[in-house]
Backbone bond lengths (Angstrom), bond angles and torsions (degrees), N, CA, C in turn:
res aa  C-N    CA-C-N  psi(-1)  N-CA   C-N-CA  omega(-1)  CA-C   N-CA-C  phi
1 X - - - 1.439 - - 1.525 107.84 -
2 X 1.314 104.24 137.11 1.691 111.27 179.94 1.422 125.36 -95.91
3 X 1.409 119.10 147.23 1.972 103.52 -159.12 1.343 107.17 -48.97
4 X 1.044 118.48 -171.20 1.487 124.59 -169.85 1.516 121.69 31.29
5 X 1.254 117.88 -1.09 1.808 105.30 -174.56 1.998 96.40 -83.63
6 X 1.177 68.05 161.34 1.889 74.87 -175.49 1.525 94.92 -87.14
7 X 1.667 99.09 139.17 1.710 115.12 168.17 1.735 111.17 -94.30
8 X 1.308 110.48 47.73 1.622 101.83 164.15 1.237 115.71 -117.65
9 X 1.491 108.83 165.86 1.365 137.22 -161.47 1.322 109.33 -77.94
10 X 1.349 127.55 -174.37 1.697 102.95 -173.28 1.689 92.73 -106.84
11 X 1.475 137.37 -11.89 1.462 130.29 177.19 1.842 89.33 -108.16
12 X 1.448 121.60 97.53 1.801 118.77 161.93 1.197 112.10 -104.88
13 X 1.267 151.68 -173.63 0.811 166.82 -15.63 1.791 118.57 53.34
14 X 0.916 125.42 86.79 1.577 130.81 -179.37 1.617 123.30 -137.38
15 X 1.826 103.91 129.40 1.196 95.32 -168.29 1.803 99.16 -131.40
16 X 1.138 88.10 175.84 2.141 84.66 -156.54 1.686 86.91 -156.48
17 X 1.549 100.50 148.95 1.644 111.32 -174.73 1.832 95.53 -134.98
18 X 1.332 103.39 148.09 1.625 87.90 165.44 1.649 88.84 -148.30
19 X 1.694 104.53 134.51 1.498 95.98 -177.84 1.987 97.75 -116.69
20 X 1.319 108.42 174.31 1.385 115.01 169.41 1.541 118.16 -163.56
21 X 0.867 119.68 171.51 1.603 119.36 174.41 1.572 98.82 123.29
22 X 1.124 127.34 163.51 1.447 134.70 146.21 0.999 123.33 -1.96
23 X 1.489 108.48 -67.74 1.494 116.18 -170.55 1.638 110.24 -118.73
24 X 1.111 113.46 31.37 1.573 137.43 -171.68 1.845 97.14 43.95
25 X 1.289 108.78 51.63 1.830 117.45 -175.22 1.798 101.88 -83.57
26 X 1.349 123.31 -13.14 1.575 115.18 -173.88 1.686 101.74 -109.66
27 X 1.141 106.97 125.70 1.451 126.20 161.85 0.993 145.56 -88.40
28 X 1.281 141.52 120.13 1.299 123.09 162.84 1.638 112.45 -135.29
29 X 1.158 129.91 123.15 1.044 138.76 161.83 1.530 135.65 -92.35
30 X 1.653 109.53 160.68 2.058 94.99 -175.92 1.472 97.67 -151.83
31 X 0.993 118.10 129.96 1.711 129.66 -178.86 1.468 89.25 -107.88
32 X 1.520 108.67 135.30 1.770 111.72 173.02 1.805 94.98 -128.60
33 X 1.060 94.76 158.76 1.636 124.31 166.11 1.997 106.41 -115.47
34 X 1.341 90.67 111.36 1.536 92.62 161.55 1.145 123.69 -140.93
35 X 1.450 96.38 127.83 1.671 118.67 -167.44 1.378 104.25 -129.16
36 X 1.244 118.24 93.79 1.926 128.82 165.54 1.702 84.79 91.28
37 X 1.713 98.54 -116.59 1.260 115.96 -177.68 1.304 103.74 -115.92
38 X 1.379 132.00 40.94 1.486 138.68 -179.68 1.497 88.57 -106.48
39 X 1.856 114.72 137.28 1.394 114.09 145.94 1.583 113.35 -125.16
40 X 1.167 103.89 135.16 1.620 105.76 164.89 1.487 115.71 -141.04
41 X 1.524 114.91 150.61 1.680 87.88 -178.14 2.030 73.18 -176.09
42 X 1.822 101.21 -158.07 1.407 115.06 -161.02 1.950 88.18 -128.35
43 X 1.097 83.64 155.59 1.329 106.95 157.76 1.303 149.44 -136.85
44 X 1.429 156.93 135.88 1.298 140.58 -166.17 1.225 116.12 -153.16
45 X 1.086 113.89 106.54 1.369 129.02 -176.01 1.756 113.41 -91.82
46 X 1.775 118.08 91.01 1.773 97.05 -173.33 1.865 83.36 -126.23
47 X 1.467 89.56 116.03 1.212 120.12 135.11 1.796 124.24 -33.83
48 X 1.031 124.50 139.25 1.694 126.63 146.37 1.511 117.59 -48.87
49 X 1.365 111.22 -54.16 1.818 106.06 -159.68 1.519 93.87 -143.64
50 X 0.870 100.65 40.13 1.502 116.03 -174.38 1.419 119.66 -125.68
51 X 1.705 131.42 154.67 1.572 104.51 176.61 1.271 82.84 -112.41
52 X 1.905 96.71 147.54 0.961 151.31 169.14 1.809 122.61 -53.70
53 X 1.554 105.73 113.28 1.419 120.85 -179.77 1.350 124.50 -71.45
54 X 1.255 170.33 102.45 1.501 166.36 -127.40 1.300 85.42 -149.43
55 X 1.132 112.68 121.32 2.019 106.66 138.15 1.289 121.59 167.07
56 X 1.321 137.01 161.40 1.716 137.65 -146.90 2.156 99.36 -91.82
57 X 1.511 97.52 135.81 1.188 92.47 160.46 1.521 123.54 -107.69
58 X 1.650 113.30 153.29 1.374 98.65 167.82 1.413 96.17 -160.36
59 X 1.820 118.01 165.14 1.143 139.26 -164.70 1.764 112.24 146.50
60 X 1.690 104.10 -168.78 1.627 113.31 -159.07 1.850 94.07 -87.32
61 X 1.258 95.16 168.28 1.444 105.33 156.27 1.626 105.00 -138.24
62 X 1.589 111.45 133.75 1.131 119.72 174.03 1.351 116.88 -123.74
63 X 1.494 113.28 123.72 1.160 112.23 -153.42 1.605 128.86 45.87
64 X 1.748 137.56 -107.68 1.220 133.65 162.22 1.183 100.70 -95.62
65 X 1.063 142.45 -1.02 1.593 129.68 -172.10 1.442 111.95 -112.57
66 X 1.790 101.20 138.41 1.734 108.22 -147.66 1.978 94.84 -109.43
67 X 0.857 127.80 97.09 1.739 126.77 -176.22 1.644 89.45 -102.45
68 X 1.966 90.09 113.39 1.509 94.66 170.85 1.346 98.91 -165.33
69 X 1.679 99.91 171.73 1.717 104.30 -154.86 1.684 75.41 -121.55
70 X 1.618 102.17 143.76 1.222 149.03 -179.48 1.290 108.96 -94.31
71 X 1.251 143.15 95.99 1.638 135.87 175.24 1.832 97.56 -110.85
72 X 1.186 104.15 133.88 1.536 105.24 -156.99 1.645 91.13 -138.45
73 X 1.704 103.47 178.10 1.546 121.81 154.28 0.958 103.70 -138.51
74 X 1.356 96.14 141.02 1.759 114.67 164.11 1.542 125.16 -142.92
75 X 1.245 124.83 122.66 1.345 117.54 -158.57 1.653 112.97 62.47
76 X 1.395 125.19 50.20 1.379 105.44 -176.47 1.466 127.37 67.95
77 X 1.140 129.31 -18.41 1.766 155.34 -176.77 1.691 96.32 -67.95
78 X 0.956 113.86 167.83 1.588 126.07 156.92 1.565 89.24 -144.29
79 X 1.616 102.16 139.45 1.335 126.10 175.78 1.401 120.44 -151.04
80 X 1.525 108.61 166.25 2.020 100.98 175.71 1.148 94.96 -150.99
81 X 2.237 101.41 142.41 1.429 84.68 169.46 1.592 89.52 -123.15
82 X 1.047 110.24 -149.20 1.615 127.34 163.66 1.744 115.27 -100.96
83 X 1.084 117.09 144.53 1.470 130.02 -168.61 1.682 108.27 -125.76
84 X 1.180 145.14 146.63 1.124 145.49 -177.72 1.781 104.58 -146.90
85 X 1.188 104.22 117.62 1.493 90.98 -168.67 1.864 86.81 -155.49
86 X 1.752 110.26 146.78 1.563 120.96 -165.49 1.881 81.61 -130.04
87 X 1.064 102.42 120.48 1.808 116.88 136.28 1.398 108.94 -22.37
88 X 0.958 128.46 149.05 1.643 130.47 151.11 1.643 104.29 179.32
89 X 1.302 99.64 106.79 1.979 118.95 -162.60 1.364 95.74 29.18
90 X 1.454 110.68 -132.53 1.530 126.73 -178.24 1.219 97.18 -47.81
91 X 1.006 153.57 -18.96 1.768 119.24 -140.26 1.750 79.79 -131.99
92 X 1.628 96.61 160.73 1.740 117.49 -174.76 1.775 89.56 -125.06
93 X 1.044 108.61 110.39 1.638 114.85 167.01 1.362 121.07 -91.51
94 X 1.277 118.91 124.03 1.535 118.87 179.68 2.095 123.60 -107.23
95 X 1.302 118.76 127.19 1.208 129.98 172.40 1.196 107.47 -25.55
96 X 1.209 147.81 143.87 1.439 153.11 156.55 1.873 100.79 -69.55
97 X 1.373 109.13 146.05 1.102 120.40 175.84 1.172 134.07 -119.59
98 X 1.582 131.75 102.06 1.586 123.84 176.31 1.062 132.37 -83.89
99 X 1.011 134.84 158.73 1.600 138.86 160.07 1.466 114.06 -100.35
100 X 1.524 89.65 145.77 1.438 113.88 -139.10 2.091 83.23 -110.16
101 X 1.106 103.33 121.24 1.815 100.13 -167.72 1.953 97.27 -79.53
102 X 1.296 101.94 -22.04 1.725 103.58 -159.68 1.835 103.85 -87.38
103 X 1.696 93.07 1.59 1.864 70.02 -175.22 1.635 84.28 -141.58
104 X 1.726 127.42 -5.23 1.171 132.88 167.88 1.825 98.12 79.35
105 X 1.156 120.69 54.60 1.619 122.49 -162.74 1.188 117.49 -156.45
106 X 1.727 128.76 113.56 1.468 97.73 -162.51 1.499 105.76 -75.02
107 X 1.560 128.92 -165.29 1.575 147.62 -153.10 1.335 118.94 -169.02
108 X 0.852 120.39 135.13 1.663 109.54 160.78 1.416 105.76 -89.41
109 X 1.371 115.88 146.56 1.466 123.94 162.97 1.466 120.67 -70.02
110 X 1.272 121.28 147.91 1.741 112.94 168.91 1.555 97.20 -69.46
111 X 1.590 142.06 0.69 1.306 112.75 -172.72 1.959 94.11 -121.73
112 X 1.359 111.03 -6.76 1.325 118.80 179.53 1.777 93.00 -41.55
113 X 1.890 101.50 153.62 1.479 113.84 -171.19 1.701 93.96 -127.60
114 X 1.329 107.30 170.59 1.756 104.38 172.04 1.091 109.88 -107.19
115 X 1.772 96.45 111.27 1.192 130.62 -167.91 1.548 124.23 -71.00
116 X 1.536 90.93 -44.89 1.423 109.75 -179.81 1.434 126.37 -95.90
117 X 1.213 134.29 132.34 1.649 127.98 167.47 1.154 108.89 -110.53
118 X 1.491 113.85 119.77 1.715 136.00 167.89 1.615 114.87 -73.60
119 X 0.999 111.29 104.30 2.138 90.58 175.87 1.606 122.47 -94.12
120 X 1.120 77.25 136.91 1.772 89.16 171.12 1.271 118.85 -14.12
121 X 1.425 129.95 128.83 1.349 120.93 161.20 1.623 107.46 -168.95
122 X 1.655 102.75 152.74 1.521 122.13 -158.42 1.796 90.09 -53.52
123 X 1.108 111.45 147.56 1.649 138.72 176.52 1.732 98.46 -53.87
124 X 1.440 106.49 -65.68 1.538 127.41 166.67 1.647 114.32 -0.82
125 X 2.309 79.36 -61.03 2.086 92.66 -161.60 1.718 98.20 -94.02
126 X 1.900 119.51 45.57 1.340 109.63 -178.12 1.615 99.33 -87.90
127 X 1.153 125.77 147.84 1.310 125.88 -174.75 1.833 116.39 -59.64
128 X 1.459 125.27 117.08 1.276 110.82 -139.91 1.438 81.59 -114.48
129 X 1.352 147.64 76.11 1.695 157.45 53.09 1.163 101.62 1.68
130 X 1.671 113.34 101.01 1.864 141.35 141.31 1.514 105.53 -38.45
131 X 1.116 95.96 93.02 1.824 103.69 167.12 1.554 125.53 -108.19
132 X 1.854 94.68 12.50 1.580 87.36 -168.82 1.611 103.18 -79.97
133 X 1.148 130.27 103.64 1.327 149.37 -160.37 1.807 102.93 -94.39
134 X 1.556 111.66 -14.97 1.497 109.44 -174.64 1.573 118.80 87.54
135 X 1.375 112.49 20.55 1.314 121.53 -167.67 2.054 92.13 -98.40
């Protein structure tokens, strides 16, 4: 195996946290299901003073890189965006995301980079906030 290639199995279970802020107070976490080139899994995005994102991801994985749509709630809302996220050993890297002023929606750019690193962590310590919302 070569650095950075991911060491998983083709049925995982994998969950990843990435915090930030001051006092590392903003969260977001992602539980995946991977089966072949199937991804599905949860997501949760909680903010400090912010409202809070809930909602299931799913889409392909090609090679390390995970292209999948995010259907979420926030404020009562149901919404979806797109997610872009690459394997790399422990760590889950995520696409940077813009907003798009002409359609009011965020996007990924074709030149967006992975901005973010998620680290590894036991399934156990996934943040256990009921998000099954029915989406």
């Amino acid at each position: 195996m070569q650095e950075g290639e991911a060491s998983f199995t083709k049925n995982d279970t994998l969950c990843f946290i990435y915090t930030e802020g001051k006092k590392q107070q903003d969260t977001q976490a992602v539980k995946l299901l991977i089966s072949g080139n199937d991804v599905e899994g949860k997501m949760i995005y909680m903010p400090e003073e912010k409202d809070w994102r809930f909602g299931t991801l799913k889409g392909k994985k090609t090679n390390d890189i995970l292209s999948l749509k995010w259907t979420f709630v926030q404020e009562g809302i149901k919404d979806s965006a797109d997610v872009i996220f690459k394997l790399d050993g422990d760590k889950l890297l995520q696409k940077s995301v813009s907003y798009d002023v002409q359609t009011g929606r965020e996007m990924i750019a074709d030149t967006a980079s992975f901005t973010k690193a998620f680290e590894k962590i036991n399934c156990e310590n996934f943040p256990k906030q009921d998000f099954d919302m029915g989406l």
